[in-house]
KOLZA-861711 format. One record per residue (C-alpha): residue in one letter; x, y, z. Coordinates in nm, 3 decimals, always signed. Example, Ala and Ser with C-alpha at 12.3 -4.5 7.8 and 13.67 -1.06 7.14 Angstrom:
KOLZA-861711
<loti A | X +1.230 | Y -0.450 | Z +0.780>;
<loti S | X +1.367 | Y -0.106 | Z +0.714>;
This chain:
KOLZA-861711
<loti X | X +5.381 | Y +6.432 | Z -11.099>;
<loti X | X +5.350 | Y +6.537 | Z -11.420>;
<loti X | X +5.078 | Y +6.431 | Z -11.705>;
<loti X | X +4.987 | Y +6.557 | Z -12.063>;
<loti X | X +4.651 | Y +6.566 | Z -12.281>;
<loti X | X +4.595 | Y +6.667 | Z -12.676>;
<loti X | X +4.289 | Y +6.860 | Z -12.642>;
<loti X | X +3.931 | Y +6.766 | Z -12.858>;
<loti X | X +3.957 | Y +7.015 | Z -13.031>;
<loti X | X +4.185 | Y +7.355 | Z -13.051>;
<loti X | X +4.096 | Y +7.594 | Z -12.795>;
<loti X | X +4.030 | Y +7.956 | Z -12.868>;
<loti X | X +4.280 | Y +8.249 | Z -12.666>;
<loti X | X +4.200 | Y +8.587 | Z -12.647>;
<loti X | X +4.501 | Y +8.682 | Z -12.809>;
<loti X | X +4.435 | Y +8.506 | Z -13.151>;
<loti X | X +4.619 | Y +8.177 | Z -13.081>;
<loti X | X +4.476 | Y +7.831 | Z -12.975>;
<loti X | X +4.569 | Y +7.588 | Z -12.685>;
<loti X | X +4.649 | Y +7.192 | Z -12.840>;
<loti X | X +4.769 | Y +6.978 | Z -12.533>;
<loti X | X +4.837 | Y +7.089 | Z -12.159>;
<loti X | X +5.047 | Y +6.933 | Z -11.955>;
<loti X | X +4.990 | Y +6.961 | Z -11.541>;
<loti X | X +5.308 | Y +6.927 | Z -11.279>;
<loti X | X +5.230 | Y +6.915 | Z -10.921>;
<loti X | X +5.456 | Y +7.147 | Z -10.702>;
<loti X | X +5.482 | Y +7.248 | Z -10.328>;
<loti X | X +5.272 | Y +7.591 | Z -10.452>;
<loti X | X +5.063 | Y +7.429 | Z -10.590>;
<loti X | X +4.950 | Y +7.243 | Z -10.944>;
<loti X | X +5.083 | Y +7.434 | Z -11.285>;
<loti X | X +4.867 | Y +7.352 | Z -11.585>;
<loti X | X +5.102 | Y +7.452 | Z -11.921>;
<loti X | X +4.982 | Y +7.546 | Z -12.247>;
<loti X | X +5.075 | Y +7.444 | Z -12.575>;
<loti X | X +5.021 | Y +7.672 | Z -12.868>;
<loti X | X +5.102 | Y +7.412 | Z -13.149>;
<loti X | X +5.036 | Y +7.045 | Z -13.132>;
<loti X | X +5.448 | Y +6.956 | Z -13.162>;
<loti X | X +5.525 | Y +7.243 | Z -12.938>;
<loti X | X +5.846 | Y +7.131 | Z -12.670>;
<loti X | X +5.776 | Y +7.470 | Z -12.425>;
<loti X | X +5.449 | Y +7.617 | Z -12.312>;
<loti X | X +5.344 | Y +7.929 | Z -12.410>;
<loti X | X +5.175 | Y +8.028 | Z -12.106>;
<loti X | X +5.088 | Y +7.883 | Z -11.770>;
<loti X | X +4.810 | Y +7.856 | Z -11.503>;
<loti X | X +4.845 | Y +7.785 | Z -11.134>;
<loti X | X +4.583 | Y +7.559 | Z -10.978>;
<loti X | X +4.554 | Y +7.547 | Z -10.563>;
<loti X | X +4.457 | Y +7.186 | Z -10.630>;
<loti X | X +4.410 | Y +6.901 | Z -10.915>;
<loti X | X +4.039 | Y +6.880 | Z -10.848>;
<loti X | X +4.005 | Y +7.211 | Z -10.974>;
<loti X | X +4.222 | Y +7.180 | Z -11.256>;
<loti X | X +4.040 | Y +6.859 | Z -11.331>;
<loti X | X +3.726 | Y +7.034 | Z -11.301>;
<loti X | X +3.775 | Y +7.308 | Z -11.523>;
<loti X | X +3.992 | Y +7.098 | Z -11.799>;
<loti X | X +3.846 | Y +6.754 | Z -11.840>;
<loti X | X +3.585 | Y +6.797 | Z -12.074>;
<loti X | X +3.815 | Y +6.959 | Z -12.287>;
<loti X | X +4.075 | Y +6.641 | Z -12.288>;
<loti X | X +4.048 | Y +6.428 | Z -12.619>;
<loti X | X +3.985 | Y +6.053 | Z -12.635>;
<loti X | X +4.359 | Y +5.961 | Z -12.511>;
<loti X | X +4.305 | Y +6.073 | Z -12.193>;
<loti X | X +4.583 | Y +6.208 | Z -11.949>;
<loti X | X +4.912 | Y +6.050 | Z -12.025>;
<loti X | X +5.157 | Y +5.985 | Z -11.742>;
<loti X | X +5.502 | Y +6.132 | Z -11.813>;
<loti X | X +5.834 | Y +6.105 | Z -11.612>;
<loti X | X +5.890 | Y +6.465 | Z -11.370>;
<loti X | X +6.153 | Y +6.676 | Z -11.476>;
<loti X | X +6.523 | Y +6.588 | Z -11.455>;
<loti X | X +6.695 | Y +6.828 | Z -11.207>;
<loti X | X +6.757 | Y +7.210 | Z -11.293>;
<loti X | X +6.520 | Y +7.125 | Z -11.665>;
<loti X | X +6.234 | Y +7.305 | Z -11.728>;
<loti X | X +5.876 | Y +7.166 | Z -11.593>;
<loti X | X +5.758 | Y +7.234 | Z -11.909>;
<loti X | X +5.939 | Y +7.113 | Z -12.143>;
<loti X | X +5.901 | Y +6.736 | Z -12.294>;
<loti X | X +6.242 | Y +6.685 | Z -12.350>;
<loti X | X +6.570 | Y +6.740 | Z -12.112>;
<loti X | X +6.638 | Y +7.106 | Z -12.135>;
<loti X | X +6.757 | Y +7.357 | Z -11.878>;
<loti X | X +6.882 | Y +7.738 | Z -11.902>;
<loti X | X +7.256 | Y +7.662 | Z -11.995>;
<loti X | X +7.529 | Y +7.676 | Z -11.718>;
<loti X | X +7.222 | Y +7.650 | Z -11.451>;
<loti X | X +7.379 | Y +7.333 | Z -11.322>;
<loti X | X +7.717 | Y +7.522 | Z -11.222>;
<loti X | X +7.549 | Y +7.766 | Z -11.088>;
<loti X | X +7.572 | Y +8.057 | Z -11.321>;
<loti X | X +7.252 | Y +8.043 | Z -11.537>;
<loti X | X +7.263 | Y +8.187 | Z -11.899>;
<loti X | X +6.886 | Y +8.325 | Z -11.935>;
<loti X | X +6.773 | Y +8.305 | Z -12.274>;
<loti X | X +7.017 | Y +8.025 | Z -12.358>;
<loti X | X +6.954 | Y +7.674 | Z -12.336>;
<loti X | X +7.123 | Y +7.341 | Z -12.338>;
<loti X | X +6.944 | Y +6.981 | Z -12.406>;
<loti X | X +7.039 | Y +6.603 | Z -12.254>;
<loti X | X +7.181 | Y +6.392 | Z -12.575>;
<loti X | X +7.388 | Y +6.083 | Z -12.537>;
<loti X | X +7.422 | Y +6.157 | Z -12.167>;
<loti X | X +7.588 | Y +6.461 | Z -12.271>;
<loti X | X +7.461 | Y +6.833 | Z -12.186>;
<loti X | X +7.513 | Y +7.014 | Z -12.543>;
<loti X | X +7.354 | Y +7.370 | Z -12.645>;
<loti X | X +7.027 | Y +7.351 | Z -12.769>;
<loti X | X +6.997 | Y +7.533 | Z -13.127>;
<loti X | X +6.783 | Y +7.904 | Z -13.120>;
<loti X | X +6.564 | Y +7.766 | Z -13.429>;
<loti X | X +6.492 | Y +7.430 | Z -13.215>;
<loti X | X +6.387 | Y +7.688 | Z -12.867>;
<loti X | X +6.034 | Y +7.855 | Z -12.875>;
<loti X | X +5.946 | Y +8.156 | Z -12.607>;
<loti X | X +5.793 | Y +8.037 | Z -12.295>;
């Protein structure tokens, strides 16, 4: 399961930036809550892990603007859980993963995905 929420308001990090919508995916380990440092941001820029939703939901809810939590399809297979469009570490579907280099889903065609349209994770 996967959902996303635009914050109230920006949230203040320790480091200077500010959190603008989260995103939660449910996994065997547990419950990931990502972080997004720009309101149009496709990758987090950090993550959490949650033992369970209610205490995700607990410490995150009150922060969650008027929208709510929005339901969002899970990841396609070998993409990042992350990411809010199709996009996996290129050749990871062959078996012989290029870290650091990406590839997105367009036409129903796997094509490298620009540097200047990747952010960090």
């Amino acid at each position: 399961m996967r959902k996303y929420a635009f914050l109230k308001e920006p949230l203040g990090r320790g480091e200077g930036g500010f959190v603008y919508k989260i995103m939660l995916y449910t996994a065997e380990e547990g419950v990931y809550l990502f972080e997004y440092d720009r309101p149009d941001a496709l990758l987090s820029s950090s993550d959490r892990l949650y033992d369970s939703l209610e205490d995700l939901f607990d410490d995150w809810n009150g922060l969650v603007g008027e929208k709510g939590w929005i339901d969002m399809e899970d990841p396609l297979p070998d993409c990042q859980h992350d990411a809010f469009v199709p996009l996996r570490v290129k050749g990871r579907g062959e078996g012989k993963p290029e870290w650091g280099k990406f590839e997105t889903l367009i036409d129903g065609n796997w094509v490298d995905c620009p540097p200047e349209n990747q952010e960090e994770e």
